[in-house]
C-alpha positions as CSV (number, residue, x, y, z in Angstrom):
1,X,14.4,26.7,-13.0
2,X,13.6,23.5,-14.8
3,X,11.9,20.6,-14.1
4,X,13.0,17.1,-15.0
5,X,11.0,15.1,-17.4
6,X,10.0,12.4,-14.1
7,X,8.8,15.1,-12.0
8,X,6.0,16.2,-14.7
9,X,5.3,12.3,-15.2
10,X,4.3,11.7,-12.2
11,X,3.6,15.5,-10.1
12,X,1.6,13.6,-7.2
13,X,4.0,10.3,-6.7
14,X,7.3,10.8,-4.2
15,X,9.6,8.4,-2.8
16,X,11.5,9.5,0.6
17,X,13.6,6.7,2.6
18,X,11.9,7.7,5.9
19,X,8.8,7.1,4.7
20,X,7.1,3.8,4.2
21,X,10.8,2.6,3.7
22,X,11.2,4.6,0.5
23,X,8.5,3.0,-1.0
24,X,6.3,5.7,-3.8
25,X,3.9,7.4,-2.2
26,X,0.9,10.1,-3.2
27,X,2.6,13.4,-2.0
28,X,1.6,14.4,1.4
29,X,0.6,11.2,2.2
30,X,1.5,7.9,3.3
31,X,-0.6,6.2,0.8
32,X,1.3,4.0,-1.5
33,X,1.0,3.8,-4.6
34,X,0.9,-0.6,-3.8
35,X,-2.1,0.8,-1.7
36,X,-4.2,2.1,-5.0
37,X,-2.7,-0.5,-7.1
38,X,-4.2,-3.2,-5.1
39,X,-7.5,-1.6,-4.4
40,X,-7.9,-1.2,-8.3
41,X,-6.5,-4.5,-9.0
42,X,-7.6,-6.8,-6.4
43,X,-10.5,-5.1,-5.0
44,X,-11.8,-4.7,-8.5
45,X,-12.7,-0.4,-7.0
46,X,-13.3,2.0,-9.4
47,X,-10.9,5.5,-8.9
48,X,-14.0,7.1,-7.6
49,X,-14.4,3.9,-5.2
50,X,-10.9,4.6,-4.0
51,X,-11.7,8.5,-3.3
52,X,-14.6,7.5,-1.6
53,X,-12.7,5.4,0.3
54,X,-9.7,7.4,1.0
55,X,-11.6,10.9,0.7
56,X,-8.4,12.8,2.1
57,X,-6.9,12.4,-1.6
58,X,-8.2,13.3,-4.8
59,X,-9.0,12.0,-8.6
60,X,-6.1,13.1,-10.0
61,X,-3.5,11.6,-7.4
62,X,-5.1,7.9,-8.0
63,X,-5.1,8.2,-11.7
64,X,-1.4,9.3,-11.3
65,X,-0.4,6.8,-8.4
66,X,-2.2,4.1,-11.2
67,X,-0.2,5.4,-14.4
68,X,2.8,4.9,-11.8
69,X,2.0,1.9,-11.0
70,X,1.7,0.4,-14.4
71,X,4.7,2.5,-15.5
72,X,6.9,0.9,-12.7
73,X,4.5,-2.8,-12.1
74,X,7.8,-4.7,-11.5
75,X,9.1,-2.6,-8.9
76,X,5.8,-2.3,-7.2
77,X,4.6,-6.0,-7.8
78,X,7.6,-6.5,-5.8
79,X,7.1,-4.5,-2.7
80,X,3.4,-6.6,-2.8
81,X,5.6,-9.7,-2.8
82,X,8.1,-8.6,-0.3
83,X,4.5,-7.8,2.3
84,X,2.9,-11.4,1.3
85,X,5.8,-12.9,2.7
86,X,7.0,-10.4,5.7
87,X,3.0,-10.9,6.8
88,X,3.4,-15.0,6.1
89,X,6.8,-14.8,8.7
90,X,5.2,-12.6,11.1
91,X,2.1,-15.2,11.2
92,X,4.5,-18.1,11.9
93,X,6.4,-16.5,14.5
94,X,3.6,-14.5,16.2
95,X,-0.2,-16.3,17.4
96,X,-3.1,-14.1,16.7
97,X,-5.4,-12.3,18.8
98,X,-7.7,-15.2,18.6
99,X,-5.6,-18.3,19.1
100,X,-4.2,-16.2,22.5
101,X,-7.8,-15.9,23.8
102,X,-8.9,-19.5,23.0
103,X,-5.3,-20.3,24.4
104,X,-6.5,-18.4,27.8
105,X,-9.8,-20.2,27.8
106,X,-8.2,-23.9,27.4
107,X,-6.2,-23.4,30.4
108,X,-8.9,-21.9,32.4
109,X,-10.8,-25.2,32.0
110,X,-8.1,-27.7,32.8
């Protein structure tokens, strides 16, 4: 039995509609690879940082879920881009947790 070329490039990343939407994830997880991406990127963590962090997964899965990443940045800067805006809609249509309570409190002192 062979192996494709893709499966050896990336041995620890997987995609699977019924999970996170299809999105790439770390194997037997439902870490995306958006998840490491961002936590190198943004966060400015280290890999170890993001083992430390997420201690259920290992060295080797972040490199790969990173090599991914920056193999496929498009794709994946897209999916960051799609969860800006589906958290910017949810804001508008949906008051926090905060603005109920102080909503509460007004109407308790009218």
């Amino acid at each position: 039995m062979s192996i494709s070329a893709k499966q050896l490039k990336h041995p620890y990343i997987t995609t699977n509609k019924k999970i996170r939407n299809g999105e790439p994830i770390i194997s037997g997880t439902g870490i995306r690879v958006l998840d490491i991406a961002i936590r190198y990127e943004l966060a400015g963590m280290t890999p170890d940082d993001i083992i430390v962090a997420l201690p259920h997964i290992n060295l080797s899965q972040v490199h790969d879920a990173l090599s991914y990443y920056y193999d496929n940045k498009d794709e994946i800067d897209m999916y960051w881009k799609k969860a800006i805006k589906d958290t910017q809609t949810l804001k508008k249509i949906q008051t926090s947790v905060l603005e109920q309570k102080i909503g509460k409190i007004k109407n308790i002192h009218r």
